[in-house]
C-alpha positions as CSV (number, residue, x, y, z in Angstrom):
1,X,127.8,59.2,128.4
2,X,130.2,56.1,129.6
3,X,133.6,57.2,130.6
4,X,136.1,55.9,130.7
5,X,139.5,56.8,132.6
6,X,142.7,56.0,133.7
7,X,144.7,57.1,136.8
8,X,148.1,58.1,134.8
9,X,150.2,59.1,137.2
10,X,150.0,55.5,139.0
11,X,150.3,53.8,135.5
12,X,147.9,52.3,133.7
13,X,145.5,51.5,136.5
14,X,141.5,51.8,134.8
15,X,138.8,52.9,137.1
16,X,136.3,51.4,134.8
17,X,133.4,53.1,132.5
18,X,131.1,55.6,134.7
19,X,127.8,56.4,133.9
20,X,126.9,59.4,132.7
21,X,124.3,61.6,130.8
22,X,124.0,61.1,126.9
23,X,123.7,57.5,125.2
24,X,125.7,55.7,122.7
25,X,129.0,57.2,123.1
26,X,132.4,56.4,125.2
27,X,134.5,58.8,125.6
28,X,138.5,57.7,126.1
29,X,140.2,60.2,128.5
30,X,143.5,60.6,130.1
31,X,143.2,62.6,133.3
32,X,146.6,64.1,134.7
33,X,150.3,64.5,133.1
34,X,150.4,60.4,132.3
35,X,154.1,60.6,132.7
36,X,156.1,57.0,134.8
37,X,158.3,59.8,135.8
38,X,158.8,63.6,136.6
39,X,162.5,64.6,136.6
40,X,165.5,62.4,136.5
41,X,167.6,64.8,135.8
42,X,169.4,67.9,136.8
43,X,169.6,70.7,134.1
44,X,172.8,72.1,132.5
45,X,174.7,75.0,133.3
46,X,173.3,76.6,129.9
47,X,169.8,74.8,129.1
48,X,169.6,74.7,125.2
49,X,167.0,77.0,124.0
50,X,164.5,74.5,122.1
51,X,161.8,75.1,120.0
52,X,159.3,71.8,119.1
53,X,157.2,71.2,116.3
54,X,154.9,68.5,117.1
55,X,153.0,67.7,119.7
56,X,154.3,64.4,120.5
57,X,158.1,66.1,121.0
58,X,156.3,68.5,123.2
59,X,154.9,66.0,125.5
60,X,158.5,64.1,125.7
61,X,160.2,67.3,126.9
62,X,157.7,67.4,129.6
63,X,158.1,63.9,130.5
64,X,161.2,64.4,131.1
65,X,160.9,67.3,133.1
66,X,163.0,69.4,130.5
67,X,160.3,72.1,130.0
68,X,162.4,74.7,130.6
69,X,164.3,74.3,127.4
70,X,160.9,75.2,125.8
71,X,161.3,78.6,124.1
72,X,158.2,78.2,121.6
73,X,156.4,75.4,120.1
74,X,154.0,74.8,117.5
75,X,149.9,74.5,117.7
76,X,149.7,71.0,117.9
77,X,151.7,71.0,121.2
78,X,148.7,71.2,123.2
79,X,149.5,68.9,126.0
80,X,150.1,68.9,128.5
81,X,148.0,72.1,129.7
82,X,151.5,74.0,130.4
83,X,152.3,73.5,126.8
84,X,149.7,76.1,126.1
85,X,151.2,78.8,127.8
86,X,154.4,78.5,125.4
87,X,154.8,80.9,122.7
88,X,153.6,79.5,119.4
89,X,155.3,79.5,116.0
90,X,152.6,78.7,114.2
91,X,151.6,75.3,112.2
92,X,154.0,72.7,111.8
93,X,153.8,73.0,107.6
94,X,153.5,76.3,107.7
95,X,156.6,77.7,109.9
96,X,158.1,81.1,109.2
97,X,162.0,81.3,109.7
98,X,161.6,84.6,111.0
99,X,159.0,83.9,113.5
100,X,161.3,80.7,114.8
101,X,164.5,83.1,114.7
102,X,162.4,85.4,116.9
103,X,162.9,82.7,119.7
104,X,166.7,82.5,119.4
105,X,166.5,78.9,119.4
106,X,169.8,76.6,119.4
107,X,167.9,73.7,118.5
108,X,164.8,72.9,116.7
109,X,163.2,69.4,116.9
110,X,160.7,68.5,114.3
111,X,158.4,65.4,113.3
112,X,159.3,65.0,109.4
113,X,156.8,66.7,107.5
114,X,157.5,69.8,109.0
115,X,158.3,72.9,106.7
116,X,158.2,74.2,104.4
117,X,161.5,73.0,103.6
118,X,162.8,76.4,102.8
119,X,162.1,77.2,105.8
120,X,164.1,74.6,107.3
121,X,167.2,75.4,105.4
122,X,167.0,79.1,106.2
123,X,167.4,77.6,110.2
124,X,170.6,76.0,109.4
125,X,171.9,78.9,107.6
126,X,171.3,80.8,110.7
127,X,172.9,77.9,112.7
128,X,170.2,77.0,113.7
129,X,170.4,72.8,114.8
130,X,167.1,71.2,113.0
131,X,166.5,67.3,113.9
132,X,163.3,65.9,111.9
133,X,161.9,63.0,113.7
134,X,160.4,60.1,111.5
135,X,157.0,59.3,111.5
136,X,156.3,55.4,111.1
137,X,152.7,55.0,112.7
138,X,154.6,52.1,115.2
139,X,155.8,51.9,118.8
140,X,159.2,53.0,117.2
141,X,157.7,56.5,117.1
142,X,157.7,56.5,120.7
143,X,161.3,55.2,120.7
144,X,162.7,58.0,118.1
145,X,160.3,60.5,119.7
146,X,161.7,59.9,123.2
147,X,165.7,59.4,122.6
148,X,165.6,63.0,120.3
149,X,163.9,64.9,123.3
150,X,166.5,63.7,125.4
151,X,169.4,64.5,122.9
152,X,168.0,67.9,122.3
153,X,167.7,68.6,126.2
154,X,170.8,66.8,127.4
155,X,168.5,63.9,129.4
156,X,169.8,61.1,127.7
157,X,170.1,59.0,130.9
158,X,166.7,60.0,131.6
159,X,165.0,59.5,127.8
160,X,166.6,55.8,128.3
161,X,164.8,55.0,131.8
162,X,161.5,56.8,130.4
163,X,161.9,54.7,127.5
164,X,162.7,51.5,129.5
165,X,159.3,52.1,131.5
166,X,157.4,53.1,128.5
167,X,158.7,50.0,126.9
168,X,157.5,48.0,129.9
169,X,153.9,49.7,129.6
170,X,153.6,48.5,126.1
171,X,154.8,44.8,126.5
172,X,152.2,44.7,128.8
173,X,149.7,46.2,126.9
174,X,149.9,44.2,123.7
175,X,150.1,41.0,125.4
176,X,146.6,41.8,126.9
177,X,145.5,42.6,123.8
178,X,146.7,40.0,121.4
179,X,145.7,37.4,124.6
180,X,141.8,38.0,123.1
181,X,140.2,35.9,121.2
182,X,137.0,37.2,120.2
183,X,136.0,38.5,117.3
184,X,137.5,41.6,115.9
185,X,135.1,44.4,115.9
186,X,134.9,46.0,112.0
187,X,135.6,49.9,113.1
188,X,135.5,53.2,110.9
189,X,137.2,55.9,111.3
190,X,135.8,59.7,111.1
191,X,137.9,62.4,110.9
192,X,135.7,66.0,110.9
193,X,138.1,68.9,112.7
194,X,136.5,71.2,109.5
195,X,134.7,70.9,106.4
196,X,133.1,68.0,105.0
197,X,133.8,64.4,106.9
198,X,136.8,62.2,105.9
199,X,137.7,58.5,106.6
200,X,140.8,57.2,107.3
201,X,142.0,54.4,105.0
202,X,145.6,52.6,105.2
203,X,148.8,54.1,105.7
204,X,147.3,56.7,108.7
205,X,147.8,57.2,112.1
206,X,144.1,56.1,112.7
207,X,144.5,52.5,110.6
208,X,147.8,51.6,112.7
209,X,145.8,52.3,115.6
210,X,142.6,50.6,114.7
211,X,144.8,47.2,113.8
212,X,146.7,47.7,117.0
213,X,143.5,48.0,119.2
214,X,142.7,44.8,117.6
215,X,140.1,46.1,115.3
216,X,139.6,46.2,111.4
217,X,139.6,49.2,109.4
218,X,136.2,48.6,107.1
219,X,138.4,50.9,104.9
220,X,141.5,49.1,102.8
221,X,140.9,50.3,98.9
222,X,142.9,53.3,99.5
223,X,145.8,55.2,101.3
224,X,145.1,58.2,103.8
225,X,142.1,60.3,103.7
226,X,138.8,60.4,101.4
227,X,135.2,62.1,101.9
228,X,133.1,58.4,101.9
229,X,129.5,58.6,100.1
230,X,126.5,56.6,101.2
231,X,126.6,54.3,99.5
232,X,130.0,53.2,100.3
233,X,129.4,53.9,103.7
234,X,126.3,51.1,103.7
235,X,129.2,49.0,101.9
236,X,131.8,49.1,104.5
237,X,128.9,48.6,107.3
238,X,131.1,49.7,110.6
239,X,129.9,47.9,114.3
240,X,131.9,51.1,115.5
241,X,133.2,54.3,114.2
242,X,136.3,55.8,116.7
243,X,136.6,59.8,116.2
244,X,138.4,62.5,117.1
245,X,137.4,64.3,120.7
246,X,137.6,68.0,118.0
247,X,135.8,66.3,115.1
248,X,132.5,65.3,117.4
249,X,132.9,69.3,119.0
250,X,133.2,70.2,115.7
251,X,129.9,68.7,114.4
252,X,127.7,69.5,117.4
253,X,127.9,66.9,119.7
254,X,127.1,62.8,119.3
255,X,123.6,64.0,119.0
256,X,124.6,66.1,116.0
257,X,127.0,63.1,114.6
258,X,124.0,60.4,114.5
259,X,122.0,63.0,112.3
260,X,124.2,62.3,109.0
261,X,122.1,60.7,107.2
262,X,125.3,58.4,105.7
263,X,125.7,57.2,109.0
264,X,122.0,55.8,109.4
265,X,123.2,52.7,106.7
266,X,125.5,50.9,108.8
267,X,125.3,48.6,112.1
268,X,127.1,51.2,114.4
269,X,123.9,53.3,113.9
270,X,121.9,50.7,114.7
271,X,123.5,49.5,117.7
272,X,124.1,53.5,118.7
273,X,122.4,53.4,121.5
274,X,124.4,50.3,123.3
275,X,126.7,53.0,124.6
276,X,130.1,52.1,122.4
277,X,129.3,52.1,118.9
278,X,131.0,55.4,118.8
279,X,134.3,56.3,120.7
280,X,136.4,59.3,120.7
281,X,139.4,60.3,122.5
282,X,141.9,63.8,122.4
283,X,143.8,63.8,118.4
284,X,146.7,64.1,119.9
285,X,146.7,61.4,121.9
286,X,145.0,59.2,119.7
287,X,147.2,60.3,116.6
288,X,150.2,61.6,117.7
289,X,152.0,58.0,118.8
290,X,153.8,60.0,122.0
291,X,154.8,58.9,125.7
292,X,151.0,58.1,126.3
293,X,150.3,55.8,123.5
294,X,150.3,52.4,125.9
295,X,147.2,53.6,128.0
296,X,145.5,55.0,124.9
297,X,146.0,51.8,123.4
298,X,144.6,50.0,125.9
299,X,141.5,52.4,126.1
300,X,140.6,51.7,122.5
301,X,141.3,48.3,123.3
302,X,138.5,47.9,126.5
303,X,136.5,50.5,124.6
304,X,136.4,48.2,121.5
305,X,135.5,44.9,123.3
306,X,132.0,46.6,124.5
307,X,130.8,46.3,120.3
């Protein structure tokens, strides 16, 4: 299997693809916390008691070294690895008010979506402060995501220098990738955490980041996700498909992932053993448009320009 990795905590330096057992497959990793900075600063007298939902607001807290607001989060929040050890309040759509309430939070930061709504309003009955963080699928994410961890931890000096570096990361990035001017590799994406297969059309985390990396989704006739038959999967006739880290586990392994028979119509199967017709990376950190979306970016990106 070809590698490939960055050294976070010095930025976005790349140590390259490394060669490894297993053909046809690159897996995208991030190695270490991936944070520009640790702690900038110093905590209050009384640190709010803060429960996120949404693994992307978990992440900022740690960023900004504000973990010890943490009281709970949800089961999404799954880096980094300290984010584990937090008590969990279940699913993001499926939160109980008495479960949260359990925590004696003072503040509750959400991406929108979360709920049930109910749920929501029985918080603020309690007096409970609930901030729902918009979802966009753009850099703003990162922007919103970023400023309301530091509003809900009282870090807003440090949320603005994290988002001043993080900023600076990104420029960077998307120069180097808009800068190429080869072809743009036709990409599909697989999502297969349970049940039967689904691709990702427009309007989805995995589009965004398909068109960012400088790719084309194969799939534009519909919004979110669909199961894809055979014959439309012959149709759309991928150079790559980019998965989910879960969804290959999930399936058995790349070996396991060739073996759909779907998958045997298009040129990625084809070209499967050229060692990048199929790349996968963490779903949070491909999906969740948090502090480490600049080097996952660019992972995609060099990733992408091996089809």
């Amino acid at each position: 299997m070809n590698a490939l990795a960055t050294a976070t905590p010095a930025g976005l330096r790349r140590r390259g693809w490394l060669a490894g057992g297993g053909a046809g497959v690159a897996a995208l990793a991030t190695s270490g916390l991936g944070w520009p900075l640790g702690a900038l600063a110093s905590p209050g007298t009384r640190p709010a008691r803060l429960i996120t939902v949404g693994g992307s607001l978990t992440e900022a807290v740690f960023a900004l070294g504000a973990q010890a607001h943490l009281v709970g989060t949800d089961t999404t929040s799954l880096y980094p690895a300290a984010a584990q050890a937090t008590p969990k309040v279940g699913y993001m759509r499926q939160l109980s008010a008495e479960g949260l309430l359990a925590l004696r939070p003072d503040v509750v930061l959400a991406l929108a979506g979360s709920g049930p709504p109910l749920v929501l309003t029985q918080l603020r009955s309690a007096r409970v402060q609930v901030e729902l963080v918009e979802r966009r699928h753009e850099w703003d994410d990162v922007r919103r995501t970023v400023q309301a961890a530091g509003r809900a931890t009282g870090r807003e000096a440090a949320a603005l220098e994290l988002q001043r570096q993080l900023d600076q990361r990104w420029a960077t990035v998307r120069a180097r990738i808009q800068a190429h001017t080869g072809a743009r590799p036709r990409v599909l994406f697989i999502m297969a955490h349970g049940g039967s297969p689904l691709v990702a059309g427009r309007q989805t985390a995995a589009h965004a980041m398909l068109t960012l990396a400088g790719a084309d989704n194969v799939i534009s006739g519909f919004n979110g996700f669909r199961p894809l038959t055979a014959e439309s999967m012959a149709a759309a006739a991928p150079d790559a498909i980019v998965t989910t880290t879960q969804s290959l586990q999930a399936i058995g392994g790349e070996s396991a992932f060739w073996q759909r028979p779907e998958l045997s119509l298009t040129p990625a199967w084809r070209h499967r053993h050229r060692g990048a017709a199929l790349l996968h990376q963490d779903a949070l950190a491909l999906l969740g448009f948090g502090p480490r979306l600049p080097q996952v970016l660019e992972q995609l990106h060099q990733g992408l320009l091996r089809v």
